[in-house]
CHARMM internal coordinates of N, CA and C (Angstrom, degrees):
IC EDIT
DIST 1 N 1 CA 1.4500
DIST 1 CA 1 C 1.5328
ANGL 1 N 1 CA 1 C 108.89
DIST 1 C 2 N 1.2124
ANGL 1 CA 1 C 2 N 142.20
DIHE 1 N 1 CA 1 C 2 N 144.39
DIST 2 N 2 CA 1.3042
ANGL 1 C 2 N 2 CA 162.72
DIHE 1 CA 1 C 2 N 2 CA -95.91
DIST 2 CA 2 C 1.5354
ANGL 2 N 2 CA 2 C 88.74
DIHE 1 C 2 N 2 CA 2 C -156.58
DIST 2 C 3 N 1.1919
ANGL 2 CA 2 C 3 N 133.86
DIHE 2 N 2 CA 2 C 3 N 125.65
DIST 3 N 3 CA 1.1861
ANGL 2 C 3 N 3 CA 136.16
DIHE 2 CA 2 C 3 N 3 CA 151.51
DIST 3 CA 3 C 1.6665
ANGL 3 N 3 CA 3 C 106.40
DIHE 2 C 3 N 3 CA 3 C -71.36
DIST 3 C 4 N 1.7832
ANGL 3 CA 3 C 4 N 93.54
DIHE 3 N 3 CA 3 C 4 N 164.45
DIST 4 N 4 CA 1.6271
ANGL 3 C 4 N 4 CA 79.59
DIHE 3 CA 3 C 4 N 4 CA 166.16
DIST 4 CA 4 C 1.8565
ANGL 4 N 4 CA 4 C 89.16
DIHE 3 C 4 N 4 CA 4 C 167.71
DIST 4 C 5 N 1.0423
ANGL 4 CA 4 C 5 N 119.01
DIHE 4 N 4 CA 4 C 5 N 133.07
DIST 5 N 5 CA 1.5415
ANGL 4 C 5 N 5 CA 143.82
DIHE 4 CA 4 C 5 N 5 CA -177.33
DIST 5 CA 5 C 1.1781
ANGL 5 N 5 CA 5 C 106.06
DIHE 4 C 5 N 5 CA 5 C 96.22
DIST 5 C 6 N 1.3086
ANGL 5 CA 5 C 6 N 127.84
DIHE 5 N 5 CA 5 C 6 N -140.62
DIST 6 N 6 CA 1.4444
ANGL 5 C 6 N 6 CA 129.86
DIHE 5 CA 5 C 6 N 6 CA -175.26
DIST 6 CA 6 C 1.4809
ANGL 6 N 6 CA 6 C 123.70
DIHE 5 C 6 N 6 CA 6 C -33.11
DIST 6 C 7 N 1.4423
ANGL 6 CA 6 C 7 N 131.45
DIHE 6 N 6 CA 6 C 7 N -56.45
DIST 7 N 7 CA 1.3779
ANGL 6 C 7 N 7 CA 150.63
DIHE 6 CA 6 C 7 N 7 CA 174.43
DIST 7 CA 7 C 2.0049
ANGL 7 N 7 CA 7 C 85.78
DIHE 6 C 7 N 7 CA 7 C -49.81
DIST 7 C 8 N 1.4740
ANGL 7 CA 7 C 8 N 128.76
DIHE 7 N 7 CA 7 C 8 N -68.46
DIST 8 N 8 CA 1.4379
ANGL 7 C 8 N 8 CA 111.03
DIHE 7 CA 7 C 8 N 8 CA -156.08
DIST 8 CA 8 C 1.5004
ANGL 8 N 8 CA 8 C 104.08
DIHE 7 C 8 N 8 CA 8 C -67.71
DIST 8 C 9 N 1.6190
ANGL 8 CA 8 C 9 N 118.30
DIHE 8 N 8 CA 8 C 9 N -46.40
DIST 9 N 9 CA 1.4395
ANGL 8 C 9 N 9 CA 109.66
DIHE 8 CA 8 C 9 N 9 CA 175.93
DIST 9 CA 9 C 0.8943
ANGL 9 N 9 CA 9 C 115.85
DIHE 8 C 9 N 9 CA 9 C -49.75
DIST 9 C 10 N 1.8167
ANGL 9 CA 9 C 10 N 124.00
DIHE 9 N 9 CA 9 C 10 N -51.21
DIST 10 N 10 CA 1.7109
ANGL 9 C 10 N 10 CA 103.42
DIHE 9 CA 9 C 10 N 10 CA -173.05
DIST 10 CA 10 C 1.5572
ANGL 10 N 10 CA 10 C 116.03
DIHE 9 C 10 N 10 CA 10 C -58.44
DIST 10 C 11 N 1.0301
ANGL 10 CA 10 C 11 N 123.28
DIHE 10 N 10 CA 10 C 11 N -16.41
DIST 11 N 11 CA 1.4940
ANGL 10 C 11 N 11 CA 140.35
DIHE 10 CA 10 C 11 N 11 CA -174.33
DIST 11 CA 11 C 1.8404
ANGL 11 N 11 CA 11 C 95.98
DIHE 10 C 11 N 11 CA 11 C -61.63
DIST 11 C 12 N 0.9375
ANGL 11 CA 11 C 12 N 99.83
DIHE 11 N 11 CA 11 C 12 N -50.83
DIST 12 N 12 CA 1.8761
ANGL 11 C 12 N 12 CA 107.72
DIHE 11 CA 11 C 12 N 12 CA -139.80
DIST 12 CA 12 C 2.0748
ANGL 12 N 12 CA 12 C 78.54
DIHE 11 C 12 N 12 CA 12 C -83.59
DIST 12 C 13 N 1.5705
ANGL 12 CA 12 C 13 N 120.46
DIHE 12 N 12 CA 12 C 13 N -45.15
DIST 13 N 13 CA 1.3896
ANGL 12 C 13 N 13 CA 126.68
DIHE 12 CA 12 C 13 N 13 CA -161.42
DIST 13 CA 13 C 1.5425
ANGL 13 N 13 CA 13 C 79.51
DIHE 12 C 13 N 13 CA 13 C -61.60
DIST 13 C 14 N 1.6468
ANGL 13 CA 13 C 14 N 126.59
DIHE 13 N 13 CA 13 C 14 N -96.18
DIST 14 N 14 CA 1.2516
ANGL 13 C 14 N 14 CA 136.37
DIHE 13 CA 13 C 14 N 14 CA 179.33
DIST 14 CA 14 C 1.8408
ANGL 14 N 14 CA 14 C 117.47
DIHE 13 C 14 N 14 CA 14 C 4.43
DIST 14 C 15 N 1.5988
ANGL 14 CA 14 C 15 N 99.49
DIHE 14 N 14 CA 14 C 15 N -39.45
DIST 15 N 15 CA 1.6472
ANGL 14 C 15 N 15 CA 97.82
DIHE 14 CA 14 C 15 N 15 CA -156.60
DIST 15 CA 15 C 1.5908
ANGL 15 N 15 CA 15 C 90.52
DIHE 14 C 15 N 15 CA 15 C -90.02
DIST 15 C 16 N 1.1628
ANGL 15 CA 15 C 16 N 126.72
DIHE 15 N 15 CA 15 C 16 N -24.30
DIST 16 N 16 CA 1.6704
ANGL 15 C 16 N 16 CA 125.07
DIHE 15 CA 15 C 16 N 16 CA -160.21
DIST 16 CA 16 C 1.9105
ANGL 16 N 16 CA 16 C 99.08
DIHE 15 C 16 N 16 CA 16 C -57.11
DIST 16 C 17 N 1.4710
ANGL 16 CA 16 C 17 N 106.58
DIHE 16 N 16 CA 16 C 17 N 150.11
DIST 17 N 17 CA 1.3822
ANGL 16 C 17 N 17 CA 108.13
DIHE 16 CA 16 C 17 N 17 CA 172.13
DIST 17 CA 17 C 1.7304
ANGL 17 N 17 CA 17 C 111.42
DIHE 16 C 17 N 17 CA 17 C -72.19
DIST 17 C 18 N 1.2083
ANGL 17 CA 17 C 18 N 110.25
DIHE 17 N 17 CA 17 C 18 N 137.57
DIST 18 N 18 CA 1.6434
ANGL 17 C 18 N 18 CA 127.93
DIHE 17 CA 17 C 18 N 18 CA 170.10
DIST 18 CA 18 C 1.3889
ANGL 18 N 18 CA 18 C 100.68
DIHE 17 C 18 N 18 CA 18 C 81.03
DIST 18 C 19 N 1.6619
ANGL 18 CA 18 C 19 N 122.98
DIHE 18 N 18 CA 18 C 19 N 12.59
DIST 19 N 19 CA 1.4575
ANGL 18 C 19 N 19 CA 101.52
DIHE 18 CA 18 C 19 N 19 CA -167.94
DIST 19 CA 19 C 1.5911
ANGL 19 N 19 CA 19 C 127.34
DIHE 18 C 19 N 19 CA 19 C 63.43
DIST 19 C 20 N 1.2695
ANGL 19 CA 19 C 20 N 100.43
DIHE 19 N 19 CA 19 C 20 N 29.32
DIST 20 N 20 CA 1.6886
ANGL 19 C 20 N 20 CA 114.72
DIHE 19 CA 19 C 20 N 20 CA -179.41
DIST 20 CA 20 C 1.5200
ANGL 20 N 20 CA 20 C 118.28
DIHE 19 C 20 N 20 CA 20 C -56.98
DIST 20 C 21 N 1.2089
ANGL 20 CA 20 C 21 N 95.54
DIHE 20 N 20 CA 20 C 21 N -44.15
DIST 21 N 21 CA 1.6582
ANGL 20 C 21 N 21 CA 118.79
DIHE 20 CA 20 C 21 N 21 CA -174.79
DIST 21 CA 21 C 1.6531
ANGL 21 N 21 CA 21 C 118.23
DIHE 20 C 21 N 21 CA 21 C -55.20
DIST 21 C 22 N 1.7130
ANGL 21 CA 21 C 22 N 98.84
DIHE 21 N 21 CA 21 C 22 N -18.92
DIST 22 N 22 CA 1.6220
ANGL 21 C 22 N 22 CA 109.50
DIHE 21 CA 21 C 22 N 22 CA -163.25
DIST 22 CA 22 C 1.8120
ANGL 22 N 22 CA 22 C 106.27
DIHE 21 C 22 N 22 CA 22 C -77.96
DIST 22 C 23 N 1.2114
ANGL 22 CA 22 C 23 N 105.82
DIHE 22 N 22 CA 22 C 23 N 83.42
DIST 23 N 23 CA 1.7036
ANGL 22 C 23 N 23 CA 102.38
DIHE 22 CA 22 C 23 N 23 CA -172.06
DIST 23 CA 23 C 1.7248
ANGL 23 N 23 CA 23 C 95.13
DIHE 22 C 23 N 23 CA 23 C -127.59
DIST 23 C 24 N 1.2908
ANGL 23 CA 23 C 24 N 108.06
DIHE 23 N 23 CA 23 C 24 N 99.31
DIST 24 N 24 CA 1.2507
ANGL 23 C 24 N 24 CA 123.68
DIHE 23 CA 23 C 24 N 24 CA -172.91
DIST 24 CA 24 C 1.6335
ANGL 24 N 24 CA 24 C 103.18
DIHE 23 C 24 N 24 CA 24 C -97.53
DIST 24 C 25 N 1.5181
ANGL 24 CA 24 C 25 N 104.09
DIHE 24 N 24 CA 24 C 25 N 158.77
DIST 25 N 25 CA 1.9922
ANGL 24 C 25 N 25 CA 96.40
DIHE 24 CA 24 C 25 N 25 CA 170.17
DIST 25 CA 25 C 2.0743
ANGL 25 N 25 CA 25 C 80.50
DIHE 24 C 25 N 25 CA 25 C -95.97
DIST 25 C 26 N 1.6318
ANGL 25 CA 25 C 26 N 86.68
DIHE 25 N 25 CA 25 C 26 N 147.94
DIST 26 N 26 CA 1.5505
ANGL 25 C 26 N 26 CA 103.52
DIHE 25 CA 25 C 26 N 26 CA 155.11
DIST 26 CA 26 C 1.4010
ANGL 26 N 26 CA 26 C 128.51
DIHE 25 C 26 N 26 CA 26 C -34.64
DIST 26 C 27 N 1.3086
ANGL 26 CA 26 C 27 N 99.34
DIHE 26 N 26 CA 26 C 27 N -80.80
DIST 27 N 27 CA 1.6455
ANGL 26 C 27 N 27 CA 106.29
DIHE 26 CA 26 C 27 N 27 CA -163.10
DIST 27 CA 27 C 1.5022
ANGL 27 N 27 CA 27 C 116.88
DIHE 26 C 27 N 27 CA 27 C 87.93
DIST 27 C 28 N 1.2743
ANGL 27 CA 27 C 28 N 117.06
DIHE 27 N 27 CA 27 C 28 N 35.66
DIST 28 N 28 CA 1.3853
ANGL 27 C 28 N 28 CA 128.42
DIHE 27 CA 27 C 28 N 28 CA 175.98
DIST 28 CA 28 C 1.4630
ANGL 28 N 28 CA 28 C 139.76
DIHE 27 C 28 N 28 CA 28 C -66.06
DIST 28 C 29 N 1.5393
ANGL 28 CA 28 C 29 N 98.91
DIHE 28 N 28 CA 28 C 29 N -28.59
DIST 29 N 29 CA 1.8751
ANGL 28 C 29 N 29 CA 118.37
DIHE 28 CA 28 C 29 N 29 CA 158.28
DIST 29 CA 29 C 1.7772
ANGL 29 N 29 CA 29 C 102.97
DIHE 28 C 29 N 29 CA 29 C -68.41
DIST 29 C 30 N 1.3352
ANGL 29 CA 29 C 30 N 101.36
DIHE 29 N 29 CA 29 C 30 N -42.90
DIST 30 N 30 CA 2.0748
ANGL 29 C 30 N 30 CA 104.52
DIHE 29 CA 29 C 30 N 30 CA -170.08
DIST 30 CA 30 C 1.1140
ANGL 30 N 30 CA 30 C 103.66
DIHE 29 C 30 N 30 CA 30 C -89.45
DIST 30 C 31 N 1.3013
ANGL 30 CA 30 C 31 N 131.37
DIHE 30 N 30 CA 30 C 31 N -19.27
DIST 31 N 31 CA 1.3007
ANGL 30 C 31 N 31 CA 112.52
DIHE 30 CA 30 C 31 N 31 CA 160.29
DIST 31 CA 31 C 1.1978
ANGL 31 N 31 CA 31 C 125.94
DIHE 30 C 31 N 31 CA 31 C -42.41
DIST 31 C 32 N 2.0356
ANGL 31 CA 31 C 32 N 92.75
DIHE 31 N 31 CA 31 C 32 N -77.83
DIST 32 N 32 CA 1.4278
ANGL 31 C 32 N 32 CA 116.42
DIHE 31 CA 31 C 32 N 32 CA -161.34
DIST 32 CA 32 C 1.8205
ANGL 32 N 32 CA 32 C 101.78
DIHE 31 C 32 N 32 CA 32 C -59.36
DIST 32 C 33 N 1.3190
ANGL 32 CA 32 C 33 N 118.87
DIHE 32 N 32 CA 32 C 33 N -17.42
DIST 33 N 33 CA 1.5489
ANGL 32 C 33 N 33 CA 119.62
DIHE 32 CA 32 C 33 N 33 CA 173.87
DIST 33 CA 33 C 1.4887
ANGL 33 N 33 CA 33 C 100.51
DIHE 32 C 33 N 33 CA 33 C -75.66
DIST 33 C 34 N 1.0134
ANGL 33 CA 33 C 34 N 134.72
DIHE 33 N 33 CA 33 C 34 N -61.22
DIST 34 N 34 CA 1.2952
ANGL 33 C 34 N 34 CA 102.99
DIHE 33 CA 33 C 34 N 34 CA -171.23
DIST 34 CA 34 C 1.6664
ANGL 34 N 34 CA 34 C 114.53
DIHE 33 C 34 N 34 CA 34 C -93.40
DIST 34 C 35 N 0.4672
ANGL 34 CA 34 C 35 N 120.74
DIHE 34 N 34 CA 34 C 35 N 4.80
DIST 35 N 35 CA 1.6736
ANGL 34 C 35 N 35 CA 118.75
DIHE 34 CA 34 C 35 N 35 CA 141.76
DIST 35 CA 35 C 1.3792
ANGL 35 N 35 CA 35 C 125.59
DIHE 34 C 35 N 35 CA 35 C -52.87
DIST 35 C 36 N 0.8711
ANGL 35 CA 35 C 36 N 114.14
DIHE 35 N 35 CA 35 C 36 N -52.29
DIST 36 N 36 CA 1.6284
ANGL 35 C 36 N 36 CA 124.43
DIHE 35 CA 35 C 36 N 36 CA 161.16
DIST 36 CA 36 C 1.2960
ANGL 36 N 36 CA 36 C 110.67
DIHE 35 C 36 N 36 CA 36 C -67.06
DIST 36 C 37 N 1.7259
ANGL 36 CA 36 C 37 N 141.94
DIHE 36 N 36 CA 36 C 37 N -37.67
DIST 37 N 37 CA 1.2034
ANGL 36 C 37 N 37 CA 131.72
DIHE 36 CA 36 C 37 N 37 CA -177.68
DIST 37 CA 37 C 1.9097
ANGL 37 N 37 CA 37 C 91.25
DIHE 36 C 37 N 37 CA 37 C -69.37
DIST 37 C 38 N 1.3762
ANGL 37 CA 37 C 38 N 111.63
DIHE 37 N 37 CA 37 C 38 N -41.17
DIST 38 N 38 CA 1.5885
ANGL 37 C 38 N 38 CA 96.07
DIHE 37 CA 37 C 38 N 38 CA -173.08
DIST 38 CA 38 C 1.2256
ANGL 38 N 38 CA 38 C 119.20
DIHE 37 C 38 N 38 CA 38 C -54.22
DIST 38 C 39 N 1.3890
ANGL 38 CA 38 C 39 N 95.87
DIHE 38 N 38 CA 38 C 39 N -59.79
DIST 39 N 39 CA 1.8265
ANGL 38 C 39 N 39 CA 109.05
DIHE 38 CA 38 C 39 N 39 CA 172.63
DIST 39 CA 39 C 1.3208
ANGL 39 N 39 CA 39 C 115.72
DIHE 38 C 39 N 39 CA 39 C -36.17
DIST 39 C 40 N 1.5981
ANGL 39 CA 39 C 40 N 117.72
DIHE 39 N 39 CA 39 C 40 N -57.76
DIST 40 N 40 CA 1.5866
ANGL 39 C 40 N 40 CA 108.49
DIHE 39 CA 39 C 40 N 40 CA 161.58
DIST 40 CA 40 C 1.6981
ANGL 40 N 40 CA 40 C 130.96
DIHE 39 C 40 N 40 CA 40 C -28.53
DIST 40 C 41 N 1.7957
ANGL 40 CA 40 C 41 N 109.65
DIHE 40 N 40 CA 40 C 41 N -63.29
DIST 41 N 41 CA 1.1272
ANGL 40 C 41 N 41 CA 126.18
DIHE 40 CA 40 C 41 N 41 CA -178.15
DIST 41 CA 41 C 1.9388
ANGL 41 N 41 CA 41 C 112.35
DIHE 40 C 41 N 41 CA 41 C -57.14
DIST 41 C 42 N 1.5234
ANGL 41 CA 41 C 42 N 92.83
DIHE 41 N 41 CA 41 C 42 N -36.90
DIST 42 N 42 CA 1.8721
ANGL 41 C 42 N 42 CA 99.37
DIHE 41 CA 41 C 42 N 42 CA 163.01
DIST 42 CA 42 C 1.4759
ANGL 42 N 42 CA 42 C 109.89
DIHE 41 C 42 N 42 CA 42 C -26.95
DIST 42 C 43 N 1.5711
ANGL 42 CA 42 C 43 N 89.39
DIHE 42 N 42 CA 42 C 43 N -86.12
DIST 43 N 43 CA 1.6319
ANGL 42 C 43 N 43 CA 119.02
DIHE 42 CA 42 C 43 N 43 CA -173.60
DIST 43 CA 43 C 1.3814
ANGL 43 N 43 CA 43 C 120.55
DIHE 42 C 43 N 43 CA 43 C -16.47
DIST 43 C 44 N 1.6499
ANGL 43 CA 43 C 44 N 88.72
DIHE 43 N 43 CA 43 C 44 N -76.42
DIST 44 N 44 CA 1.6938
ANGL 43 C 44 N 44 CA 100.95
DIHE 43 CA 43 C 44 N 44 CA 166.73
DIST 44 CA 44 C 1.3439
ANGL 44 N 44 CA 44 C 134.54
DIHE 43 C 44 N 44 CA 44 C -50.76
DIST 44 C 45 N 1.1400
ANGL 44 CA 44 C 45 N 110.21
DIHE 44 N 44 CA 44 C 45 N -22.97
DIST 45 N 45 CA 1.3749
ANGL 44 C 45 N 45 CA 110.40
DIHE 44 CA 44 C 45 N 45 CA 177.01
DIST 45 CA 45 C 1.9290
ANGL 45 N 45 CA 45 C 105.08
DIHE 44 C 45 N 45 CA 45 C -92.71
DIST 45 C 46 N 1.5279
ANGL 45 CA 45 C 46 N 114.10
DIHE 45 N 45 CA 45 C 46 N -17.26
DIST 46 N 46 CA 1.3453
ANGL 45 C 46 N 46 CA 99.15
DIHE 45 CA 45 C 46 N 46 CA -173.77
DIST 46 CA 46 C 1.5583
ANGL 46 N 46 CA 46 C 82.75
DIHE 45 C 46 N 46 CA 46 C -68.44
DIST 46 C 47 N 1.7008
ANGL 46 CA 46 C 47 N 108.68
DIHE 46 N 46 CA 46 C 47 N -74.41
DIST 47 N 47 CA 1.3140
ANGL 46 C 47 N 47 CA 97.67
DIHE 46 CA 46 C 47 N 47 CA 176.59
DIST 47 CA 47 C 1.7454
ANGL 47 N 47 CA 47 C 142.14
DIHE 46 C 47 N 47 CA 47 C 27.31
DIST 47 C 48 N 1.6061
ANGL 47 CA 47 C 48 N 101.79
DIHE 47 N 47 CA 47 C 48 N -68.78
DIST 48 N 48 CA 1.3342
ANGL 47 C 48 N 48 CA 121.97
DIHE 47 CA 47 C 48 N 48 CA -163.25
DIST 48 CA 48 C 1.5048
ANGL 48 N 48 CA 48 C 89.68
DIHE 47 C 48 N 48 CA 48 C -98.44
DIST 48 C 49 N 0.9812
ANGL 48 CA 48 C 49 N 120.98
DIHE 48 N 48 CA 48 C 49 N -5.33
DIST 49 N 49 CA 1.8392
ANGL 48 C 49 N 49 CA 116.64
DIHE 48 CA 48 C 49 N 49 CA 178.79
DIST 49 CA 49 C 1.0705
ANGL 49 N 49 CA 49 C 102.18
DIHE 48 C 49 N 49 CA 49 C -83.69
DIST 49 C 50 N 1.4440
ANGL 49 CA 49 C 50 N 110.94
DIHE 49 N 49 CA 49 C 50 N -59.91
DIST 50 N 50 CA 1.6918
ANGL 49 C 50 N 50 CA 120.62
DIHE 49 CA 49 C 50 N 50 CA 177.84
DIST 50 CA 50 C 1.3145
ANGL 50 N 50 CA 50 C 116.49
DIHE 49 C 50 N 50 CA 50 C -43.85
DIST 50 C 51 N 1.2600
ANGL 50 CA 50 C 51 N 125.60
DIHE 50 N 50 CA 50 C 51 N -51.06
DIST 51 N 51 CA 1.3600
ANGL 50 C 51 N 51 CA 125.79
DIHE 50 CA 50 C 51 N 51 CA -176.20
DIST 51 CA 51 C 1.4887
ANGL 51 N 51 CA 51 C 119.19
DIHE 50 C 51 N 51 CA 51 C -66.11
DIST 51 C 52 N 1.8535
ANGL 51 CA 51 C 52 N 115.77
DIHE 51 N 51 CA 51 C 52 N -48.10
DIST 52 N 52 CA 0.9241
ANGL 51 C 52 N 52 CA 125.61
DIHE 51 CA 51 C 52 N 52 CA 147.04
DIST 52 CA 52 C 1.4608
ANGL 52 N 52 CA 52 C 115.19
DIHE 51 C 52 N 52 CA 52 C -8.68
DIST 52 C 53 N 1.2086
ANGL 52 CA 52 C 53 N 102.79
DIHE 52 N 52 CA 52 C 53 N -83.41
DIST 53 N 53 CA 1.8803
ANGL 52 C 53 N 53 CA 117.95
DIHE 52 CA 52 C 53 N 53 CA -167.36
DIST 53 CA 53 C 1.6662
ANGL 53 N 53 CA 53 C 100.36
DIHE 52 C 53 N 53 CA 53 C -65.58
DIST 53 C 54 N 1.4209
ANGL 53 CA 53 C 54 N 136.33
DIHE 53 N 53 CA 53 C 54 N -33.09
DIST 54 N 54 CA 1.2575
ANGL 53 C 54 N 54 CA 99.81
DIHE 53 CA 53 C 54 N 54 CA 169.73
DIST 54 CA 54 C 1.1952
ANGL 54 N 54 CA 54 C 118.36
DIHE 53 C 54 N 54 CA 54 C -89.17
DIST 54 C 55 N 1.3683
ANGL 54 CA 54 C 55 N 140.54
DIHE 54 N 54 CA 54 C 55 N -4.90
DIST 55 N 55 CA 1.3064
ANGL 54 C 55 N 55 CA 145.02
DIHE 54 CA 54 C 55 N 55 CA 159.14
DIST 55 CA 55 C 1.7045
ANGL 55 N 55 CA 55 C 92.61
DIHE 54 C 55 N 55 CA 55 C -43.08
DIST 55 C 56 N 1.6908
ANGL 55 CA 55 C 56 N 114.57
DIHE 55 N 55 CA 55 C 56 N -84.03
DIST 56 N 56 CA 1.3079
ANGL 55 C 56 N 56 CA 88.97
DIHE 55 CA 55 C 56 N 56 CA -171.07
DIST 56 CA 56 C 1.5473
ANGL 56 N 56 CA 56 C 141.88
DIHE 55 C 56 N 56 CA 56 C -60.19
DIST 56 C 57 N 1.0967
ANGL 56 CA 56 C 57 N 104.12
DIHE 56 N 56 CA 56 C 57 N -3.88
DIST 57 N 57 CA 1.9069
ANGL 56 C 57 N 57 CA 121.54
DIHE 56 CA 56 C 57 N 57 CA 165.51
DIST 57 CA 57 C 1.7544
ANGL 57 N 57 CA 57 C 91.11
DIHE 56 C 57 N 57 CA 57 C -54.12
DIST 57 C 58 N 1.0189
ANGL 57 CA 57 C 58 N 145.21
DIHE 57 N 57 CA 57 C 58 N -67.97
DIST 58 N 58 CA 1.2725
ANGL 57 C 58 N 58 CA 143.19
DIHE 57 CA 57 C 58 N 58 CA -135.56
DIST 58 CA 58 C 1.4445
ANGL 58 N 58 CA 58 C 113.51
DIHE 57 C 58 N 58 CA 58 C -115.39
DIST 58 C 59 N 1.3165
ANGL 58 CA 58 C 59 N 110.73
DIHE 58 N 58 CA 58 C 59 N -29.97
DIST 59 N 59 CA 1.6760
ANGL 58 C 59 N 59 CA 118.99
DIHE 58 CA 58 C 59 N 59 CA 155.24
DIST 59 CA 59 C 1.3776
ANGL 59 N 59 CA 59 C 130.10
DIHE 58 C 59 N 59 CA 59 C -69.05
DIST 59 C 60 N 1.1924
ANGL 59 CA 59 C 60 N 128.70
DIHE 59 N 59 CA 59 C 60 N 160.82
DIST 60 N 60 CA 1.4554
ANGL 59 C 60 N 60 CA 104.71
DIHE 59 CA 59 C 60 N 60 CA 175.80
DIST 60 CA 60 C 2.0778
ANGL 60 N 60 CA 60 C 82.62
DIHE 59 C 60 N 60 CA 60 C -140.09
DIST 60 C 61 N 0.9231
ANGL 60 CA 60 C 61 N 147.66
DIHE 60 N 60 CA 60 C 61 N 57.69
DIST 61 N 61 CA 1.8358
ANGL 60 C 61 N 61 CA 176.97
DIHE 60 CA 60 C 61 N 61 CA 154.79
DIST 61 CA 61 C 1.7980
ANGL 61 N 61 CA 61 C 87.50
DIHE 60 C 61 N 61 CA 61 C -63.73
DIST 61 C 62 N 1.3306
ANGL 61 CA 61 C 62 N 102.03
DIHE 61 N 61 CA 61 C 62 N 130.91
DIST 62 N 62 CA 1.6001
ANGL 61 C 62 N 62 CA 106.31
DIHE 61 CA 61 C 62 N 62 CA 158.01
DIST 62 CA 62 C 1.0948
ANGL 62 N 62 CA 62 C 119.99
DIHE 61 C 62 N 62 CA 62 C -51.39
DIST 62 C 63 N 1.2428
ANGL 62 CA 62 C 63 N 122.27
DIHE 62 N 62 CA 62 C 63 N -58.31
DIST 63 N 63 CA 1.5949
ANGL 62 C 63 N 63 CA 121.71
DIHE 62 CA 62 C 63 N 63 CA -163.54
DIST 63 CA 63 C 1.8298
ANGL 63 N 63 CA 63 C 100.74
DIHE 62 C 63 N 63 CA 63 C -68.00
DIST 63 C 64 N 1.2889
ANGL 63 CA 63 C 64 N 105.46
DIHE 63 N 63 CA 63 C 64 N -26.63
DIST 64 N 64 CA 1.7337
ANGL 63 C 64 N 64 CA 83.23
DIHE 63 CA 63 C 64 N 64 CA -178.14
DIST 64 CA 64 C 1.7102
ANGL 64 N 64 CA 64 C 113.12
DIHE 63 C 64 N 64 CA 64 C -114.46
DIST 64 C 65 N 1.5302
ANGL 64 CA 64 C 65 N 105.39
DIHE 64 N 64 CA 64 C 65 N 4.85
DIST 65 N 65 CA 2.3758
ANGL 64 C 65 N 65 CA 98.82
DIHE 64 CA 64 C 65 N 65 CA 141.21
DIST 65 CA 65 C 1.2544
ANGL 65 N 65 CA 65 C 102.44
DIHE 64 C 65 N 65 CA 65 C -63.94
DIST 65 C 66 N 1.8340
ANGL 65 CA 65 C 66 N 120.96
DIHE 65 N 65 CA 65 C 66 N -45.56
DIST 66 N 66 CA 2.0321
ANGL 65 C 66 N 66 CA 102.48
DIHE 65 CA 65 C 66 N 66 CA -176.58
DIST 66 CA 66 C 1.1582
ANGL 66 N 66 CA 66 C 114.45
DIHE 65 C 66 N 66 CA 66 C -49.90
DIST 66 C 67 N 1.3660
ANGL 66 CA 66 C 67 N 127.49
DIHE 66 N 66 CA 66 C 67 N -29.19
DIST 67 N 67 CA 1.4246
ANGL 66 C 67 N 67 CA 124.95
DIHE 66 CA 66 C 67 N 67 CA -173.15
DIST 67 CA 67 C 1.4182
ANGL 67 N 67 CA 67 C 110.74
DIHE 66 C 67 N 67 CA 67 C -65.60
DIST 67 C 68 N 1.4817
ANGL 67 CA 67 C 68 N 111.82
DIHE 67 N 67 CA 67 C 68 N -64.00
DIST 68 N 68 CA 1.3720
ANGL 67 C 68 N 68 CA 118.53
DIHE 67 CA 67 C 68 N 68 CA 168.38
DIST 68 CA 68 C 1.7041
ANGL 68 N 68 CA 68 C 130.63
DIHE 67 C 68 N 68 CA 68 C -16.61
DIST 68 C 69 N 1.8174
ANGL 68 CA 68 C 69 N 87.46
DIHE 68 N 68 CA 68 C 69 N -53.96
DIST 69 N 69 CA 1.4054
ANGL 68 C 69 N 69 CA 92.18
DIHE 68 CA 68 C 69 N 69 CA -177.20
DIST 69 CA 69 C 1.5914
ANGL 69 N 69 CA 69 C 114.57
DIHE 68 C 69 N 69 CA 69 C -95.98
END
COOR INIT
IC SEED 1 N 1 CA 1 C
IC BUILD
């Protein structure tokens, strides 16, 4: 069986000397967007850490001494 679309191109890009063939588009708007959606999802979650941890500062609840320790 015959390769052929993705599997033969990556074949043919892969084999070129120095990796010549490797001419990708950026993606510089989708990057920097989801980079920022991550960075968002960061936040929020430090967020909920922080609060977390002073909840257990002032509680004394099982689930938040595990935190503590």
């Amino acid at each position: 069986m015959t390769e052929t679309g993705y599997p033969t191109l990556a074949k043919r890009i892969a084999g070129l000397p120095d990796s010549e063939g490797f001419v990708f588009r950026r993606f510089d708007r989708l990057t920097a967007r989801n980079l920022l959606y991550l960075e968002g999802k960061l936040a929020y979650l430090e967020h909920k850490l922080n609060e977390a941890d002073r909840r257990a500062q002032e509680g004394d609840s099982e689930p938040l001494r595990s935190i503590r320790s």
